[in-house]
C-alpha positions as CSV (number, residue, x, y, z in Angstrom):
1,X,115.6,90.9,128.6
2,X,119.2,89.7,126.9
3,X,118.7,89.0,123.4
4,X,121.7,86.8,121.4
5,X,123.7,88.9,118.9
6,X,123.5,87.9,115.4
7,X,126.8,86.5,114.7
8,X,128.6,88.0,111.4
9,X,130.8,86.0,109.3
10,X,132.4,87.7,106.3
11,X,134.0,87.1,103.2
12,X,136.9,88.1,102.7
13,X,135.6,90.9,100.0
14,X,133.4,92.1,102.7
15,X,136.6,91.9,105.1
16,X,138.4,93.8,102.8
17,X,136.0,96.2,102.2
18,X,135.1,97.4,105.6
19,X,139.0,97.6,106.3
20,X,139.4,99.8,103.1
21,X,136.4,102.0,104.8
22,X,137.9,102.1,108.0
23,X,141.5,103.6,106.5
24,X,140.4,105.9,104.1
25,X,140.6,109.4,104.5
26,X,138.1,110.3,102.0
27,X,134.6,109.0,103.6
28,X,133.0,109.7,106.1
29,X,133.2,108.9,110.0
30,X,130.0,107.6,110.2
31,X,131.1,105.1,107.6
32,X,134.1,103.7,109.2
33,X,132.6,103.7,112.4
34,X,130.0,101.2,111.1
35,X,132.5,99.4,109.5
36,X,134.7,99.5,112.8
37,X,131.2,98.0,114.4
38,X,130.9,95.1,111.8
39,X,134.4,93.9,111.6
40,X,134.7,93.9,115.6
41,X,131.2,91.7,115.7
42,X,132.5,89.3,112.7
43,X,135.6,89.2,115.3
44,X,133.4,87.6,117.6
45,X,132.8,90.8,120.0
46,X,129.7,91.2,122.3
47,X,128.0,94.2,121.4
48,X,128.6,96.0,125.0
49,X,132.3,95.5,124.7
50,X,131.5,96.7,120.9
51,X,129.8,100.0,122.5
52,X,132.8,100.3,125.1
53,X,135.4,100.0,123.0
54,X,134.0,102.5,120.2
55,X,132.6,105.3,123.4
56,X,128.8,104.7,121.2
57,X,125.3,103.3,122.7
58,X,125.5,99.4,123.0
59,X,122.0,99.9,121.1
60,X,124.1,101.5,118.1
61,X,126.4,98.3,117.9
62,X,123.4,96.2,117.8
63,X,121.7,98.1,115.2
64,X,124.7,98.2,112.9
65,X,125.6,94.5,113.5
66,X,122.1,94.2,112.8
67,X,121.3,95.6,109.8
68,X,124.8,94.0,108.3
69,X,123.8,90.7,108.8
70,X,120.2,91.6,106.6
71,X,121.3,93.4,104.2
72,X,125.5,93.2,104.1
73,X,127.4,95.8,103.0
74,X,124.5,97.7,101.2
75,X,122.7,97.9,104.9
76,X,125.4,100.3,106.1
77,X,124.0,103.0,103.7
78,X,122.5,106.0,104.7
79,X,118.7,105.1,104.6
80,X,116.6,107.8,102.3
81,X,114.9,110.3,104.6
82,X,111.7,112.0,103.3
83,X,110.5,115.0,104.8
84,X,107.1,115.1,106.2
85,X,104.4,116.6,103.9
86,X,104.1,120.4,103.7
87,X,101.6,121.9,105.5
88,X,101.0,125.0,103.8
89,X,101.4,124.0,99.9
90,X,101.8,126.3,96.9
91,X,98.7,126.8,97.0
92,X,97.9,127.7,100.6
93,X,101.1,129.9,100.2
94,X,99.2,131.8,96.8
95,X,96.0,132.8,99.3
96,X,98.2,134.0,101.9
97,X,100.8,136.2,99.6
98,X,97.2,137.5,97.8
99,X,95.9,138.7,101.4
100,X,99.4,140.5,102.3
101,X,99.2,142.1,99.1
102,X,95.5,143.7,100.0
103,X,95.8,146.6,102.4
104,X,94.5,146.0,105.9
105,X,92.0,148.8,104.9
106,X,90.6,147.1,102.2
107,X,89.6,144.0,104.3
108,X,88.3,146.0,107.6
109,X,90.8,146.5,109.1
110,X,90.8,150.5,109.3
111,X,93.4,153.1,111.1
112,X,96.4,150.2,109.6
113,X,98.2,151.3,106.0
114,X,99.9,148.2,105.9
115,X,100.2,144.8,107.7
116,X,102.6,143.5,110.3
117,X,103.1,139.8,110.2
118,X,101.5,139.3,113.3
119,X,98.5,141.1,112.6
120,X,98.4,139.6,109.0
121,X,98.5,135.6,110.6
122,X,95.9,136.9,113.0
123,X,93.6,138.0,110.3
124,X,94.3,134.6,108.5
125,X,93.6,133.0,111.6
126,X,90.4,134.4,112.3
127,X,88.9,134.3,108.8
128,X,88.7,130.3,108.5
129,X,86.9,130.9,104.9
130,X,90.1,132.3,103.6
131,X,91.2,128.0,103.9
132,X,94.5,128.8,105.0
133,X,94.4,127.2,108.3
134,X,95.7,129.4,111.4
135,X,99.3,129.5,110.9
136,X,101.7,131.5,113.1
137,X,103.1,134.7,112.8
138,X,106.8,132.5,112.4
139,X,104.9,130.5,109.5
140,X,103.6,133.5,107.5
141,X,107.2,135.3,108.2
142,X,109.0,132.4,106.2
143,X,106.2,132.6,103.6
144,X,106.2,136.0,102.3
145,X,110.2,135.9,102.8
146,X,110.5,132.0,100.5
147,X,108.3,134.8,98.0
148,X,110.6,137.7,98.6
149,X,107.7,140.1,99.8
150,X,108.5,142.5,102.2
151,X,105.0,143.7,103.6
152,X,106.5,147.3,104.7
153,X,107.2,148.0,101.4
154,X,103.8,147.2,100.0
């Protein structure tokens, strides 16, 4: 399905501003590559010849042109990117750095004088009333180094 391209006109502060983007040395390629996108659409420019001429996804041309016509000049900003949630919080983290710091003996696990952090996310992973989750040996690794705790050493 072949939908119409939003056609861009531009004043000629806009004009001059994505040509001043596209020459300067200073910012970045992604920014004069939009600005290359928007002046060739306000040029009158299909967004496949857009897409050819640039060596980028006719999709990419689209969304550019796109986003230009909403939101002018401010919609070829970066948008903010938020990370996902953490799964394992401070306070998950605190429970977890309190059982590397208990000998293996301690908790029943005899014949071991210290942990390894694959035995260590096992344990957490089989104790569910501990309320740290199961996390793998990768996750606990990147915990106890984020807290500088080095579990031979212990």
């Amino acid at each position: 399905m072949s939908r119409r391209a939003t056609p861009i006109v531009l004043t000629v502060e806009e004009r001059d501003e994505l040509q001043r983007r596209v020459r300067a040395r200073t910012s970045s390629q992604q920014a004069a590559q939009r600005a290359r996108i928007v002046l060739r659409a306000a040029a009158g420019a299909r967004n496949i010849d857009i897409a050819a001429e640039l060596g980028i996804a006719r999709h990419t041309a689209q969304q550019w042109r796109d986003r230009f016509a909403a939101a002018r000049l401010a919609g070829l900003e970066d948008r903010p990117h938020h990370p996902p949630p953490r799964e394992y919080g401070a306070e998950r983290q605190a429970r977890i750095l309190v059982v590397a710091c208990q000998s293996p003996a301690e908790l029943g696990w005899s014949g071991q004088t210290h942990w390894s952090v694959r035995d260590l996310a096992r344990y957490l992973g089989e104790h569910p009333e501990l309320g740290v989750g199961r996390p793998s040996k990768s996750t606990v690794g990147k915990i106890l180094q984020a807290a500088d705790l080095r579990l031979e050493r212990l």
